[in-house]
N, CA, C, O and CB atoms as a CASP TS submission, in Angstrom:
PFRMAT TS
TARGET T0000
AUTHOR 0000-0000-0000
METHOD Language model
MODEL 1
PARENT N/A
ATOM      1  N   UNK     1       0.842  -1.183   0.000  1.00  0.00           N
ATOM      2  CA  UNK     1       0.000   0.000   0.000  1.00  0.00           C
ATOM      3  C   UNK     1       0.876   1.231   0.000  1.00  0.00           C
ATOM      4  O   UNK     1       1.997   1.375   0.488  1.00  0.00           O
ATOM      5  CB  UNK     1      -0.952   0.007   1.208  1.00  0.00           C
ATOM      6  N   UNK     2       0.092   2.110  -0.676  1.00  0.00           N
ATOM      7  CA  UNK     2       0.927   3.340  -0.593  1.00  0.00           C
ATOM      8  C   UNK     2       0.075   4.938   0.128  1.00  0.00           C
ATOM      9  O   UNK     2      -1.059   4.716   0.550  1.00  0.00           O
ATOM     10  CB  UNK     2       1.422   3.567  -2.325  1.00  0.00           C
ATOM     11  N   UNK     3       0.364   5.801   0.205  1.00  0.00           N
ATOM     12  CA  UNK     3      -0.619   7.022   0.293  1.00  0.00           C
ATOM     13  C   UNK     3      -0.577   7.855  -0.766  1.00  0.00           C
ATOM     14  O   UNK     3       0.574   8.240  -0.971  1.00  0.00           O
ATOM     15  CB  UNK     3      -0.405   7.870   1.422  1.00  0.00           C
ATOM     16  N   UNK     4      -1.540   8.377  -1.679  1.00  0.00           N
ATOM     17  CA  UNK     4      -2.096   8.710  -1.991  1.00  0.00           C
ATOM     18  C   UNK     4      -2.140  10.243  -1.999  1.00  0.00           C
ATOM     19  O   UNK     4      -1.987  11.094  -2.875  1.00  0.00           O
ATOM     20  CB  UNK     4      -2.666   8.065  -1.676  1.00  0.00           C
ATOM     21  N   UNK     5      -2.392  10.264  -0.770  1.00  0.00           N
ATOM     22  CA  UNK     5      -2.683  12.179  -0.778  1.00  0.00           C
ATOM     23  C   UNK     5      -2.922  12.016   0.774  1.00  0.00           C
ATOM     24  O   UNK     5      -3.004  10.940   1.368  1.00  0.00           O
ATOM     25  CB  UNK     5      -4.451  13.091  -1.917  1.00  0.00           C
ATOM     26  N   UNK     6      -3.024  13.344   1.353  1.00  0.00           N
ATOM     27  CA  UNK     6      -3.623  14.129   2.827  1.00  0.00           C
ATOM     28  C   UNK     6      -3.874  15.270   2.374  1.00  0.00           C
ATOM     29  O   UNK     6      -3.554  15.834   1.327  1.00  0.00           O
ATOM     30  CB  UNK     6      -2.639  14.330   4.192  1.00  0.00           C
ATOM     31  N   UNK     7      -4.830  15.747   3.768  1.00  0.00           N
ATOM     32  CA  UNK     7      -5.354  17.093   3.760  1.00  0.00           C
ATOM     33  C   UNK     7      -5.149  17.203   5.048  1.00  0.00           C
ATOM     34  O   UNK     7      -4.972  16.320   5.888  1.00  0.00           O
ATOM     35  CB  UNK     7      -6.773  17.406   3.254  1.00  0.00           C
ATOM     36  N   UNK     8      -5.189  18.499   5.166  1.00  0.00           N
ATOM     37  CA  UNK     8      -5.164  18.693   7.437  1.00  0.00           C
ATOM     38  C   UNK     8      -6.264  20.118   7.020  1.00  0.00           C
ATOM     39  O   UNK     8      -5.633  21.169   6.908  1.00  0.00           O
ATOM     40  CB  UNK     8      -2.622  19.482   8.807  1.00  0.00           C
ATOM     41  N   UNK     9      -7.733  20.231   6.801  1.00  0.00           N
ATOM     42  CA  UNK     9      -8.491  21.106   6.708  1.00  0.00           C
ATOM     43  C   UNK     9      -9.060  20.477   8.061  1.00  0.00           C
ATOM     44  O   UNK     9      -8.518  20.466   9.166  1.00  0.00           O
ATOM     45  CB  UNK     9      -9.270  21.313   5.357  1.00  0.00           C
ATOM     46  N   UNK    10     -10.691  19.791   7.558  1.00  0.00           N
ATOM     47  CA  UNK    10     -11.153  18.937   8.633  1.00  0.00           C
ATOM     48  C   UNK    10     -11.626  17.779   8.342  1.00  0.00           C
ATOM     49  O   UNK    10     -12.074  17.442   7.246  1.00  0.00           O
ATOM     50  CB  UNK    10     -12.031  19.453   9.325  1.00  0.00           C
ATOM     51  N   UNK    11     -11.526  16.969   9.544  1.00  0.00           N
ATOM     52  CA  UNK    11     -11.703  15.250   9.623  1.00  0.00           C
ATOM     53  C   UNK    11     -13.077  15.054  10.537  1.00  0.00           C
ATOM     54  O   UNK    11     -13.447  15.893  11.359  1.00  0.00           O
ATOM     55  CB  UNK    11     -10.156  14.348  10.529  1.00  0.00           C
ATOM     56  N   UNK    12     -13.566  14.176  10.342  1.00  0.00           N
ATOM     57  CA  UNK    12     -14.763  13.635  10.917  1.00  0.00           C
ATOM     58  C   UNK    12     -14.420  12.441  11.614  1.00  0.00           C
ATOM     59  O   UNK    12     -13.608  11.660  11.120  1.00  0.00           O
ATOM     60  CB  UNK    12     -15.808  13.372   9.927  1.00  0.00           C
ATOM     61  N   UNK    13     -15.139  12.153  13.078  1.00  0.00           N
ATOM     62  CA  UNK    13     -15.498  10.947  14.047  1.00  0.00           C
ATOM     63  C   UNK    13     -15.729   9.910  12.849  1.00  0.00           C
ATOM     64  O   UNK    13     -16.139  10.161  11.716  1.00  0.00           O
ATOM     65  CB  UNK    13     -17.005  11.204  15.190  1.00  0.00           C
ATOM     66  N   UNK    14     -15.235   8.278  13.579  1.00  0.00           N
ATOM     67  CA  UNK    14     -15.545   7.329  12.605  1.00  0.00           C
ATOM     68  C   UNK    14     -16.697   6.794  13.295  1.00  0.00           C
ATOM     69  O   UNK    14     -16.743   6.453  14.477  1.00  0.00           O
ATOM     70  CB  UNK    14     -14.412   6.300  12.220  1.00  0.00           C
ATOM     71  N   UNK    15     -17.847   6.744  12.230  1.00  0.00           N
ATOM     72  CA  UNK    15     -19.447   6.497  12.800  1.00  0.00           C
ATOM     73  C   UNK    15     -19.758   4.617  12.620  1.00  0.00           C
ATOM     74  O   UNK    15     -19.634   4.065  11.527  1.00  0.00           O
ATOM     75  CB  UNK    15     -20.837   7.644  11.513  1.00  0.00           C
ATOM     76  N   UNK    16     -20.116   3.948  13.750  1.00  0.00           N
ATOM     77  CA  UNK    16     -19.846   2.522  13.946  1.00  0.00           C
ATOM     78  C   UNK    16     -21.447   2.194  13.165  1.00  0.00           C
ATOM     79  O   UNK    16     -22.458   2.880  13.321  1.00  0.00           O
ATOM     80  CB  UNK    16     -19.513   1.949  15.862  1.00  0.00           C
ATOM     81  N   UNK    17     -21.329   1.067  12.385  1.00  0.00           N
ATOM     82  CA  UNK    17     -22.715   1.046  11.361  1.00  0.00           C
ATOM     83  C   UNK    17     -23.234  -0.099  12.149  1.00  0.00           C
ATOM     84  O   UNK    17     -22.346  -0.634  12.813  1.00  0.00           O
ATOM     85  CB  UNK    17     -22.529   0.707   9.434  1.00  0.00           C
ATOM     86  N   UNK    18     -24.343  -0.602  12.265  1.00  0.00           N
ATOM     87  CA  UNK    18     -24.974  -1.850  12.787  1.00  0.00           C
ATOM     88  C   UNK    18     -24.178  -2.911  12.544  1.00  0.00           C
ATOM     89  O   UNK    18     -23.802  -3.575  13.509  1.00  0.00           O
ATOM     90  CB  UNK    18     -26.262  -2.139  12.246  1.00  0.00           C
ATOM     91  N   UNK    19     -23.651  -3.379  10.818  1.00  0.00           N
ATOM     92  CA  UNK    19     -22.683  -4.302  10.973  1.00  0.00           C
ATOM     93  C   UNK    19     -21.224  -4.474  11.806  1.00  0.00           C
ATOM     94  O   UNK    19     -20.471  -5.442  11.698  1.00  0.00           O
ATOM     95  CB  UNK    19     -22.488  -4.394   9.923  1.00  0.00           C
ATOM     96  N   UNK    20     -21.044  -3.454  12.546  1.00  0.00           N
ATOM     97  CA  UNK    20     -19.874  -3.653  13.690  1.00  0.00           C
ATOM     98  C   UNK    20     -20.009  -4.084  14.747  1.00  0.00           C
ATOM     99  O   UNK    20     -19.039  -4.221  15.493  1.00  0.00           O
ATOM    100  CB  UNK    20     -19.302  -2.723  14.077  1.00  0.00           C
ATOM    101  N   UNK    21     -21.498  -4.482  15.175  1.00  0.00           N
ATOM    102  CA  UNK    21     -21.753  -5.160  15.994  1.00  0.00           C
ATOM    103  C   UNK    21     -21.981  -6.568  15.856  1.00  0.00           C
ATOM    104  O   UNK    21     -22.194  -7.309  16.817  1.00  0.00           O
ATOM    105  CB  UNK    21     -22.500  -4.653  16.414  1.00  0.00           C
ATOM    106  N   UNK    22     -21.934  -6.951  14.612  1.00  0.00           N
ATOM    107  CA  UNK    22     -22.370  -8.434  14.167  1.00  0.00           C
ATOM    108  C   UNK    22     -20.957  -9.059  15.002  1.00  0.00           C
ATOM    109  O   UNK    22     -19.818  -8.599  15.086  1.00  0.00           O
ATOM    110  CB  UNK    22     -22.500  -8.785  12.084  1.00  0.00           C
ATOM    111  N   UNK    23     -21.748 -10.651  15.720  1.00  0.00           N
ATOM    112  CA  UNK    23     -20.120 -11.504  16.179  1.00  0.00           C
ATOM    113  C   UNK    23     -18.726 -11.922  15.586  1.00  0.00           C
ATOM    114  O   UNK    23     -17.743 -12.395  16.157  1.00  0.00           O
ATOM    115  CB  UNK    23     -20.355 -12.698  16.465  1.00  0.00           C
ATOM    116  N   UNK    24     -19.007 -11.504  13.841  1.00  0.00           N
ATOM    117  CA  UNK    24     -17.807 -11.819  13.118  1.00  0.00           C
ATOM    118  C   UNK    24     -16.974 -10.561  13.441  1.00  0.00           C
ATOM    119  O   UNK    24     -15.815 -10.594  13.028  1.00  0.00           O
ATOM    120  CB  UNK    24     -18.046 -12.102  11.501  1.00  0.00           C
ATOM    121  N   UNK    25     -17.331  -9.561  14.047  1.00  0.00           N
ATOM    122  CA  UNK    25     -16.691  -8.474  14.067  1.00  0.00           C
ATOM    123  C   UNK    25     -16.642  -7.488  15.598  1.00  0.00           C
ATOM    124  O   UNK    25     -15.756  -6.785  16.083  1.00  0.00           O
ATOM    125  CB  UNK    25     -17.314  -7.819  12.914  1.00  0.00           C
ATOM    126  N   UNK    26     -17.453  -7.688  15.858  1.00  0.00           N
ATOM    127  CA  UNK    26     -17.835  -6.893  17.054  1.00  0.00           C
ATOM    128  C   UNK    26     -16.560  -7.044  18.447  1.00  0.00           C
ATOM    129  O   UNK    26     -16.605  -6.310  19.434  1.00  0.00           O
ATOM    130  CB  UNK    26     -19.492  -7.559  17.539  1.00  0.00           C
ATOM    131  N   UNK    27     -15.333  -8.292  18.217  1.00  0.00           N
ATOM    132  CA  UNK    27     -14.617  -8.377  18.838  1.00  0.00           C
ATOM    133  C   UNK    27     -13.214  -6.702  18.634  1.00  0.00           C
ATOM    134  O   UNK    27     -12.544  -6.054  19.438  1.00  0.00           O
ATOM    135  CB  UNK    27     -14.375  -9.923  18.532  1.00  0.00           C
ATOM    136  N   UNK    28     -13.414  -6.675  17.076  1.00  0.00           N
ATOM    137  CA  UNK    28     -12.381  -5.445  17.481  1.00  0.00           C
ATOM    138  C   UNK    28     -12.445  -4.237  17.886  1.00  0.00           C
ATOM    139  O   UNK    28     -11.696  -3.268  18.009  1.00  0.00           O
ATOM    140  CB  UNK    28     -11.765  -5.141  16.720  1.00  0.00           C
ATOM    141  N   UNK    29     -13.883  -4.612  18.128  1.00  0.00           N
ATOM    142  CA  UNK    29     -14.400  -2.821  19.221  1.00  0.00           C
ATOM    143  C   UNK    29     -14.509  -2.976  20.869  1.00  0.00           C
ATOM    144  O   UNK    29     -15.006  -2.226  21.709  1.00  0.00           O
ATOM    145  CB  UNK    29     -16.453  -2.147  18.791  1.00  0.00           C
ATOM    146  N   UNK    30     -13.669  -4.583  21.014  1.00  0.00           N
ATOM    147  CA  UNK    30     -13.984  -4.322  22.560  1.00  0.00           C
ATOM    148  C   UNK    30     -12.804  -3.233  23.222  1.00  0.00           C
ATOM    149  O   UNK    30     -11.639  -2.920  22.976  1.00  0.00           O
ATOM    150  CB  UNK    30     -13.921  -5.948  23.458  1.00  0.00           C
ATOM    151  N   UNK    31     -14.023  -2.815  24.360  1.00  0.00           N
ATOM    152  CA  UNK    31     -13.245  -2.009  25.082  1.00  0.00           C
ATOM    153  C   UNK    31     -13.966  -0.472  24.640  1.00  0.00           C
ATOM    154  O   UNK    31     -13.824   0.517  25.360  1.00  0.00           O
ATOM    155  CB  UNK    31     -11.558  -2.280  24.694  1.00  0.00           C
ATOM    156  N   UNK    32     -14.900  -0.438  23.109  1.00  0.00           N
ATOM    157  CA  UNK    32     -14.594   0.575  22.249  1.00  0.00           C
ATOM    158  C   UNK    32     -16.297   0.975  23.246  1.00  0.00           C
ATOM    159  O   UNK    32     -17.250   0.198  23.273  1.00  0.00           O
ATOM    160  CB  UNK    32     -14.289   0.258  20.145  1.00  0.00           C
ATOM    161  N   UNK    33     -16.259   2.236  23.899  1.00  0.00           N
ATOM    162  CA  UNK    33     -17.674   2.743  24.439  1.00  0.00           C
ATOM    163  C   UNK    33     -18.392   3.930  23.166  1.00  0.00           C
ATOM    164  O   UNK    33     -17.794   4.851  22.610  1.00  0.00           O
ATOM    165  CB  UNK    33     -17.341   3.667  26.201  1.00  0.00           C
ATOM    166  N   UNK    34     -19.562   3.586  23.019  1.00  0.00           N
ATOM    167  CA  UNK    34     -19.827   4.166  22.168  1.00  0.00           C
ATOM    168  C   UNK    34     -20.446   3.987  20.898  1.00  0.00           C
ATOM    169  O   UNK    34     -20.781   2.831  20.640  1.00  0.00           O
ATOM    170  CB  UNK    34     -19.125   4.482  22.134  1.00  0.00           C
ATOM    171  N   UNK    35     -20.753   5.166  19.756  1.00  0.00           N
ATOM    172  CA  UNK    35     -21.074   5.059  18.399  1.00  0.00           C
ATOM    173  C   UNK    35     -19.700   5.416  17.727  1.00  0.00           C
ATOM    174  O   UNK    35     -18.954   4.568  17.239  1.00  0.00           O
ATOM    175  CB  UNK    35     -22.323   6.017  17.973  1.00  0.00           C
ATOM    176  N   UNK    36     -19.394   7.063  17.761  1.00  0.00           N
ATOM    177  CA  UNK    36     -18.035   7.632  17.581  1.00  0.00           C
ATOM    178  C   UNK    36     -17.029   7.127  17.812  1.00  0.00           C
ATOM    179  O   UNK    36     -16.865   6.775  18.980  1.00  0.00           O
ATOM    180  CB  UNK    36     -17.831   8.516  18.087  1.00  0.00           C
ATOM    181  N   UNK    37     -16.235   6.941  17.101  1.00  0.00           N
ATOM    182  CA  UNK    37     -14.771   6.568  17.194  1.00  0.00           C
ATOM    183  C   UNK    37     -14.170   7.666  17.036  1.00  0.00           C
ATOM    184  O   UNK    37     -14.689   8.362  16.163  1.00  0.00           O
ATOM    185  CB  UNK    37     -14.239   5.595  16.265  1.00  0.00           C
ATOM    186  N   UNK    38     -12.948   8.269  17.715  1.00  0.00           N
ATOM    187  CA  UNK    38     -12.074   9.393  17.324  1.00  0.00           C
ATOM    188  C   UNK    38     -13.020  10.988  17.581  1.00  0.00           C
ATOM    189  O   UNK    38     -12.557  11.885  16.876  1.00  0.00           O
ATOM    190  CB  UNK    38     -11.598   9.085  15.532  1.00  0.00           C
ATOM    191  N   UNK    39     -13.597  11.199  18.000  1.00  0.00           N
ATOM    192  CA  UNK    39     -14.280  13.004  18.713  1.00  0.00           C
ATOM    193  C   UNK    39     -13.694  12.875  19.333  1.00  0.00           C
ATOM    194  O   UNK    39     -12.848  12.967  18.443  1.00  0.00           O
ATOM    195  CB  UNK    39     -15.690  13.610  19.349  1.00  0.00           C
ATOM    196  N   UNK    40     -13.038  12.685  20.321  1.00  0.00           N
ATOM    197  CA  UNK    40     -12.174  13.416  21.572  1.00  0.00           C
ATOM    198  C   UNK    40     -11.421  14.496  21.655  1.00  0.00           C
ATOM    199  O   UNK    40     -10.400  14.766  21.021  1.00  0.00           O
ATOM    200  CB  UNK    40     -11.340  12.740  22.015  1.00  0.00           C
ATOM    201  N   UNK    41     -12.137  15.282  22.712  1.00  0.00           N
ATOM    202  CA  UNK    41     -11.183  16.675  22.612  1.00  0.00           C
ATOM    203  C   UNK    41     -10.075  16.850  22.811  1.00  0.00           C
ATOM    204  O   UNK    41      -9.468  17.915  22.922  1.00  0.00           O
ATOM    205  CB  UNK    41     -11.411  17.547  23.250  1.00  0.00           C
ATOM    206  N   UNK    42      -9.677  15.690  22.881  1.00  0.00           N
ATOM    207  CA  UNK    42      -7.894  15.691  23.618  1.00  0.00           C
ATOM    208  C   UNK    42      -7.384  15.169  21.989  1.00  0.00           C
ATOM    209  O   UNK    42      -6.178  15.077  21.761  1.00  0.00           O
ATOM    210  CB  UNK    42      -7.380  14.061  25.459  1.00  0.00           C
ATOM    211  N   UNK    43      -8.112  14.939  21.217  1.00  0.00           N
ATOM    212  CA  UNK    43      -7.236  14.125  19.812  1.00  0.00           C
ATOM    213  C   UNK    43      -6.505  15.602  19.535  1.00  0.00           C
ATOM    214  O   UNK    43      -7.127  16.624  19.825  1.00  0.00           O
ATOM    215  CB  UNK    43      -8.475  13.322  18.062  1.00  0.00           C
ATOM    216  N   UNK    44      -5.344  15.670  19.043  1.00  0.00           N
ATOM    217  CA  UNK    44      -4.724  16.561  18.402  1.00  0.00           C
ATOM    218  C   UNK    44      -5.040  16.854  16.483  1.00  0.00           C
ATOM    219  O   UNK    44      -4.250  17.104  15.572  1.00  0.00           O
ATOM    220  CB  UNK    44      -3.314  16.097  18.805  1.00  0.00           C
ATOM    221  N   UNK    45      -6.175  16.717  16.497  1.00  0.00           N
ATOM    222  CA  UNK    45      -6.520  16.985  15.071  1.00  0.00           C
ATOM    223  C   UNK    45      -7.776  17.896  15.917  1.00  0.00           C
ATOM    224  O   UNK    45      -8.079  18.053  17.099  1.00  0.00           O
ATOM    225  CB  UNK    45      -6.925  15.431  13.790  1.00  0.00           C
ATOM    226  N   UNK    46      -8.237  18.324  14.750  1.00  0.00           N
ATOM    227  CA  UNK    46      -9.246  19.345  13.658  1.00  0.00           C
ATOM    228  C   UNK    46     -10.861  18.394  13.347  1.00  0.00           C
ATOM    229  O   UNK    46     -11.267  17.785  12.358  1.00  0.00           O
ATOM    230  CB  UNK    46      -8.156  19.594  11.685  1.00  0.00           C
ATOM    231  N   UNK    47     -11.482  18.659  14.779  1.00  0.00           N
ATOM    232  CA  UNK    47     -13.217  18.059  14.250  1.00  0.00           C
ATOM    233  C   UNK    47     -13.199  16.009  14.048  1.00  0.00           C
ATOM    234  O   UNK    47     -14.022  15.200  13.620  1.00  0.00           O
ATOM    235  CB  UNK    47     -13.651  19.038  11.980  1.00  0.00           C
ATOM    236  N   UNK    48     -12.135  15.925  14.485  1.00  0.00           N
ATOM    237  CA  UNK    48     -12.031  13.975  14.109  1.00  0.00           C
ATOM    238  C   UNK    48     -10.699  13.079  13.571  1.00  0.00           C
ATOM    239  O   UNK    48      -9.804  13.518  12.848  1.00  0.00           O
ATOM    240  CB  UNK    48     -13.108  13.610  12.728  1.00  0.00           C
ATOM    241  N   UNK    49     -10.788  11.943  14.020  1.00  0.00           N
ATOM    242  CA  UNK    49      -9.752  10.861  13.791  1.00  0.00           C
ATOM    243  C   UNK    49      -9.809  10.940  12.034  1.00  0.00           C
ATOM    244  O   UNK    49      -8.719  11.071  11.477  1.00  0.00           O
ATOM    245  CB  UNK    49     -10.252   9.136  14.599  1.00  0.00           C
ATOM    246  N   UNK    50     -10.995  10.867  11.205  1.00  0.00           N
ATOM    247  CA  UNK    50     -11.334  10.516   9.658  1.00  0.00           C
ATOM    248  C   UNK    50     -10.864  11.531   8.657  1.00  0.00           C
ATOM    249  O   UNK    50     -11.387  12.644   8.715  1.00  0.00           O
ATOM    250  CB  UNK    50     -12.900  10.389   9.424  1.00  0.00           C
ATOM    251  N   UNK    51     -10.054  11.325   7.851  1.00  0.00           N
ATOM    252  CA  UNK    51     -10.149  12.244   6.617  1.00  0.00           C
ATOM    253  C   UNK    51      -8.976  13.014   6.546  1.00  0.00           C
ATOM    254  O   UNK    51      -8.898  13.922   5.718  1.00  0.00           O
ATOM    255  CB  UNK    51     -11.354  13.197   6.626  1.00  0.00           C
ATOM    256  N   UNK    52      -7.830  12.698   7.505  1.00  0.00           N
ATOM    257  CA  UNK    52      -6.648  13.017   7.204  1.00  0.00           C
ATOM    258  C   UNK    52      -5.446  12.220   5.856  1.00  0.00           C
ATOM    259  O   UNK    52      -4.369  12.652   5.445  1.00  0.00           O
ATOM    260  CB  UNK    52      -6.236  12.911   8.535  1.00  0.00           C
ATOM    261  N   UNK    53      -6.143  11.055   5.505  1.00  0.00           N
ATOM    262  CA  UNK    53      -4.886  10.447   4.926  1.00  0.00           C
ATOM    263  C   UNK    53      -5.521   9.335   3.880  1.00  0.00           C
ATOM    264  O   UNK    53      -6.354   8.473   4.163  1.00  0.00           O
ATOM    265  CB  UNK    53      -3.824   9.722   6.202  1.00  0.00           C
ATOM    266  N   UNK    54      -5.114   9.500   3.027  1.00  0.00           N
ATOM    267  CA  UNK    54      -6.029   8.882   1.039  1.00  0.00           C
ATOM    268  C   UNK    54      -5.337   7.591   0.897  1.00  0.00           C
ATOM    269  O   UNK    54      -4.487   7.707   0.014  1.00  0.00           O
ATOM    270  CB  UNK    54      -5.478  10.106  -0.950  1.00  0.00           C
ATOM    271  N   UNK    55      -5.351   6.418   1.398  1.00  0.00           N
ATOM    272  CA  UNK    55      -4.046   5.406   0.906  1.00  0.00           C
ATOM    273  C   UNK    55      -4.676   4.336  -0.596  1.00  0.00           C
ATOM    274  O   UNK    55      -5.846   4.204  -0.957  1.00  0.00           O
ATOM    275  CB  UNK    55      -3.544   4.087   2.624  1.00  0.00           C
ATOM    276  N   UNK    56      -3.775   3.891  -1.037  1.00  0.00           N
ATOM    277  CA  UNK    56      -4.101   2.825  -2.255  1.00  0.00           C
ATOM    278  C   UNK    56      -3.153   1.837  -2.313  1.00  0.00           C
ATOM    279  O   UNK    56      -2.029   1.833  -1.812  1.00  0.00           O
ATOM    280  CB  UNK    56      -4.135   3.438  -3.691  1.00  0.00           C
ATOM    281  N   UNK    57      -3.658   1.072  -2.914  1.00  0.00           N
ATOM    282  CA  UNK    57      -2.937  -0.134  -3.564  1.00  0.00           C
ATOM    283  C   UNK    57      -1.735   0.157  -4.768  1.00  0.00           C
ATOM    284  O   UNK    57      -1.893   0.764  -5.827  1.00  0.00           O
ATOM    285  CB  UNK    57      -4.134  -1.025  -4.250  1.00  0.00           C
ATOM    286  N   UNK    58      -1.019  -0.209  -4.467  1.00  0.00           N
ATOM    287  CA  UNK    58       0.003  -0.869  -5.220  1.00  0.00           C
ATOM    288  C   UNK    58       1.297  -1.782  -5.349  1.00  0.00           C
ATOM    289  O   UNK    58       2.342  -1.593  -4.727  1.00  0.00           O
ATOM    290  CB  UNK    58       0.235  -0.258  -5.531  1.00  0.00           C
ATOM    291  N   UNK    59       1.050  -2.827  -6.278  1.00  0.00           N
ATOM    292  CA  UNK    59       1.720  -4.104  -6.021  1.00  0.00           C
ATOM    293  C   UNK    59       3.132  -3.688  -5.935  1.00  0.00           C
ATOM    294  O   UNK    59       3.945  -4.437  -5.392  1.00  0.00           O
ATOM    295  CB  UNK    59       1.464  -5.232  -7.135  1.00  0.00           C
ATOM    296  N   UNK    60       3.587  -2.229  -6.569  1.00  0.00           N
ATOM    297  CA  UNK    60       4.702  -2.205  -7.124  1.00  0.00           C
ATOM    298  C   UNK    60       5.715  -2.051  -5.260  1.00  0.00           C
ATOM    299  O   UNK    60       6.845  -2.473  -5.012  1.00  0.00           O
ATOM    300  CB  UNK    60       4.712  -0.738  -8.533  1.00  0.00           C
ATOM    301  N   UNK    61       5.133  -1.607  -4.688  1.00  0.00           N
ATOM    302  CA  UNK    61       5.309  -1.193  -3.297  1.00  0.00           C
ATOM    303  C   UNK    61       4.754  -2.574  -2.265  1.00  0.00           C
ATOM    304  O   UNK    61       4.891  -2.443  -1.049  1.00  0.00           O
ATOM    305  CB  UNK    61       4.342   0.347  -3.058  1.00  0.00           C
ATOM    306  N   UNK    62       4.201  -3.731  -2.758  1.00  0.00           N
ATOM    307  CA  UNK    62       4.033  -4.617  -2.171  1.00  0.00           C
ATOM    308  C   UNK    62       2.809  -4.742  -1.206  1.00  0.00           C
ATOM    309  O   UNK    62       2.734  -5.276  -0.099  1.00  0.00           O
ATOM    310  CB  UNK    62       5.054  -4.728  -1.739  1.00  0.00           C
ATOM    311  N   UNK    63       1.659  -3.940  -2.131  1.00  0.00           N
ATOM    312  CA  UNK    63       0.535  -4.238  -1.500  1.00  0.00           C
ATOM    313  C   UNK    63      -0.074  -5.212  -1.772  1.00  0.00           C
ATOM    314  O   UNK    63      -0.326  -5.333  -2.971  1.00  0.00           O
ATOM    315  CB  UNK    63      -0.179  -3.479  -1.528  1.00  0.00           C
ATOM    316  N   UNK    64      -0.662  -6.501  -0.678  1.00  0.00           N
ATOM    317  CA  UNK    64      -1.121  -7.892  -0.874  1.00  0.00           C
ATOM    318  C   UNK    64      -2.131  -7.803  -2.060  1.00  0.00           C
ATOM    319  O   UNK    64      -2.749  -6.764  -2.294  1.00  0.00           O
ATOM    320  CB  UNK    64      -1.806  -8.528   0.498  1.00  0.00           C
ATOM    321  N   UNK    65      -2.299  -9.195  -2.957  1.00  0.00           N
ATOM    322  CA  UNK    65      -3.347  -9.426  -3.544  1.00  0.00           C
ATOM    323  C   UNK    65      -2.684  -9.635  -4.894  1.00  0.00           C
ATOM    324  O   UNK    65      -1.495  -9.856  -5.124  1.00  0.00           O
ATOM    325  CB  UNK    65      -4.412  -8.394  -3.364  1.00  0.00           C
ATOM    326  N   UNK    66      -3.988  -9.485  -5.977  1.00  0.00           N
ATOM    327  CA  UNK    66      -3.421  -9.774  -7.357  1.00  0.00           C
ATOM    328  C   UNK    66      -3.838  -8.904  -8.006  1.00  0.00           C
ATOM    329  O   UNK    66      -4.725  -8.234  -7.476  1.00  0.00           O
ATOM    330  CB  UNK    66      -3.681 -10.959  -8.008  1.00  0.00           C
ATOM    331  N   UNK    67      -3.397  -8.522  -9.432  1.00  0.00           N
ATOM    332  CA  UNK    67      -3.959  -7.450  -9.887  1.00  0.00           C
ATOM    333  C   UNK    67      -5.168  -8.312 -10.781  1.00  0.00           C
ATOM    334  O   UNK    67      -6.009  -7.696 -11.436  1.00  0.00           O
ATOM    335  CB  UNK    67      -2.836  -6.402 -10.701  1.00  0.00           C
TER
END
């Protein structure tokens, strides 16, 4: 994988959808209280954890998979 691009304007909280609670998944939010991920006024960003950083694929850099 590579990046893509950033911005540092503003970022948004990551909003948890009903499927994050399903049991195939719901284990990597333990601990996690809440809907919001990342609002905290103590984060050192701008309005949220989301929307700082664009990443993509590419094999040439050794991102998994096939083309």
């Amino acid at each position: 994988m590579g990046t893509a691009g950033a911005g540092f304007d503003r970022g948004s909280p990551y909003q948890r959808t009903p499927e994050s609670y399903d049991a195939r998944a719901s284990w990597i939010f333990d601990g996690i209280e809440g809907d919001l991920i990342g609002d905290s006024p103590n984060l050192q960003v701008k309005w949220g954890a989301a929307g700082y950083e664009f990443d993509r694929v590419d094999y040439e850099l050794g991102s998994p998979g096939t083309r």
